[in-house]
C-alpha positions as CSV (number, residue, x, y, z in Angstrom):
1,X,0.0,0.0,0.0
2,X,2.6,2.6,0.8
3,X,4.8,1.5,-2.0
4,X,2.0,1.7,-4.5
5,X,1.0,5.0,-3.0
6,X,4.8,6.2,-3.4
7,X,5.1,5.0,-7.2
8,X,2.2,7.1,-8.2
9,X,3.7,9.8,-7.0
10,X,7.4,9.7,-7.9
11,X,5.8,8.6,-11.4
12,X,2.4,10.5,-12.5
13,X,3.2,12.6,-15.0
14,X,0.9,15.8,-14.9
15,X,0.1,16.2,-10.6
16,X,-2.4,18.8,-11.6
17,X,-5.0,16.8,-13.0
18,X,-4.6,13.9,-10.4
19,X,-7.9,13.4,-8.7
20,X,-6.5,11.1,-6.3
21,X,-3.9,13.8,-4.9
22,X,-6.9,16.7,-5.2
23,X,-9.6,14.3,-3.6
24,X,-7.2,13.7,-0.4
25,X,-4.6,16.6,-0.1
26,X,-6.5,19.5,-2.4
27,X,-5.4,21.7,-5.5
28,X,-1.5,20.7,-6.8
29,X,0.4,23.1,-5.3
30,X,4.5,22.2,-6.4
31,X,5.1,22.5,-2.5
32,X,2.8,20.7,-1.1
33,X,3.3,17.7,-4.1
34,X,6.8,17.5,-2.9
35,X,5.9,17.6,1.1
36,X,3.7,14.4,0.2
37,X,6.2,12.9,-2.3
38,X,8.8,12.9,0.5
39,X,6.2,11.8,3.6
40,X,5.3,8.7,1.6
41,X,8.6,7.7,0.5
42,X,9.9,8.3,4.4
43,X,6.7,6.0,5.1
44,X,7.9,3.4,2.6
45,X,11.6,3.1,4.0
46,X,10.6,2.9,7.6
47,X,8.0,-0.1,6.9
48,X,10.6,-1.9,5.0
49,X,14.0,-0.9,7.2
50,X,13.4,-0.4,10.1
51,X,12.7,-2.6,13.1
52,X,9.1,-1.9,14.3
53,X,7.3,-2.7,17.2
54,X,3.4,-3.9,17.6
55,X,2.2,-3.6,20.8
56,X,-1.1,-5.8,21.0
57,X,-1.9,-5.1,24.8
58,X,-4.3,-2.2,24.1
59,X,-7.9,-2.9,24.7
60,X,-9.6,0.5,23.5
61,X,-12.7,0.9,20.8
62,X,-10.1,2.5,18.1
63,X,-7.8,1.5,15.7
64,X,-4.0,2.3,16.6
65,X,-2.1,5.0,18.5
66,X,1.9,5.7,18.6
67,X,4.0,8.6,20.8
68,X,5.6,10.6,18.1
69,X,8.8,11.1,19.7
70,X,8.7,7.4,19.9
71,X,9.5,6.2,16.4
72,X,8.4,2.7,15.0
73,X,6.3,0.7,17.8
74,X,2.6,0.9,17.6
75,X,-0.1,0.0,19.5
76,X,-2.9,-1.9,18.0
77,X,-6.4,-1.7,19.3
78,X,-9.5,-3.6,19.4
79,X,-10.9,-1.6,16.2
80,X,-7.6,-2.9,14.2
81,X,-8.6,-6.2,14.6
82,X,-12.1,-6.6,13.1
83,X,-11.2,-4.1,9.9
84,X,-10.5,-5.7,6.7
85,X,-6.7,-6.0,5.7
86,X,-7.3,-3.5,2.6
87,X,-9.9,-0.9,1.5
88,X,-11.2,1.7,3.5
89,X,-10.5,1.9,7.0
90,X,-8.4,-1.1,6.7
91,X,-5.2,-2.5,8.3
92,X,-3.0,-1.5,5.9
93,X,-4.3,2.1,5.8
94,X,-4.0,1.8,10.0
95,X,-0.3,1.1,9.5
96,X,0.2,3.6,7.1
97,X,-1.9,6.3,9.3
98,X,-0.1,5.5,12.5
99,X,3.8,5.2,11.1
100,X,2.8,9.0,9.5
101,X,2.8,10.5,12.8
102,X,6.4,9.8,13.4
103,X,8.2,12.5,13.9
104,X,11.3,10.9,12.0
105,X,9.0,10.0,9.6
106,X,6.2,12.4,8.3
107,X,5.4,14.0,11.6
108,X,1.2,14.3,10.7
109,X,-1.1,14.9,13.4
110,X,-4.7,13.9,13.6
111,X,-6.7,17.1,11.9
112,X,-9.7,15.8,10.5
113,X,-10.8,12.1,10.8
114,X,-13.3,10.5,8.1
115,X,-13.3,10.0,4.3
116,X,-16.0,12.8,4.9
117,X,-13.7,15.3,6.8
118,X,-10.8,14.5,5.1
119,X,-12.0,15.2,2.0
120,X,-13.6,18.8,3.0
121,X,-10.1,19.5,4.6
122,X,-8.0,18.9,1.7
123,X,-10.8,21.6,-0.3
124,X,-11.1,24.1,2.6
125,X,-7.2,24.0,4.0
126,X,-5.0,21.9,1.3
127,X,-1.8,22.9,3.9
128,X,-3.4,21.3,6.6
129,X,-4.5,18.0,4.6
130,X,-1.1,17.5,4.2
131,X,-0.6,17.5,7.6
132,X,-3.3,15.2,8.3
133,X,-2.6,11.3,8.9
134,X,-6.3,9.7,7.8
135,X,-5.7,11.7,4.5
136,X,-2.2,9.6,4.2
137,X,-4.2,6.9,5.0
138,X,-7.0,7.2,2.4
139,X,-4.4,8.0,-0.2
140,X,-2.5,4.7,0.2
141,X,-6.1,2.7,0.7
142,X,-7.1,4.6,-2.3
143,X,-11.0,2.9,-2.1
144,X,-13.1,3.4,-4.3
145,X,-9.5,3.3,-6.7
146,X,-8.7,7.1,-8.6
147,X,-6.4,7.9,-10.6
């Protein structure tokens, strides 16, 4: 999922009339393409080099949570468990969502939460959608699949 979601961008040709980018992170702006370029290729590299940690022992309604300043062990929650390993609001996308918030990594906070709220975000404040980890997410899960 992060790979995929790294080789679009490193390879689409013309950004400005990608409605996958505009549906989760708003109008192409060069800047903010190249913030999200680099974010997904820092998620990429720490999924496949460095040694994370799951921590299982968390027994709240939601999906995941990580410290920041606490790079590559998250802890997975009872909601992780029951969603499906791809699509929307899937496993994959949880991983992808939580590793984000790394510091070292992307450093994204939780701003809006929702396809719904992400999607009005990335229209209303495109520099805080880039910001935001669930819009990482539902780039990488990319459901229902845009191009």
């Amino acid at each position: 999922m992060s790979a995929d979601a790294k080789s679009y961008l490193m390879s689409y040709a013309t950004p400005s009339n990608s409605v996958r980018y505009n549906t989760w992170f708003g109008n192409y702006d060069a800047g903010r393409w190249s913030t999200v370029r680099s974010n997904f290729t820092n998620i990429d590299s720490a999924l496949n080099t460095q040694p994370l940690t799951f921590d299982c022992s968390c027994k709240k309604s939601y999906f995941a949570y990580v410290y920041p300043t606490q790079p590559y062990k998250v802890y997975l929650c009872n909601a992780f468990w029951t969603a499906p390993t791809s699509g929307t609001d899937s496993k994959g996308g949880t991983i992808v969502h939580e590793m984000s918030h790394f510091n070292v990594v992307a450093g994204t906070d939780d701003i809006a939460y929702g396809q719904t709220a992400a999607k009005s975000l990335a229209i209303s404040n495109p520099a805080n959608a880039i910001q935001n980890a669930d819009s990482h997410e539902y780039f990488a899960e990319n459901t229902p699949s845009q191009n």
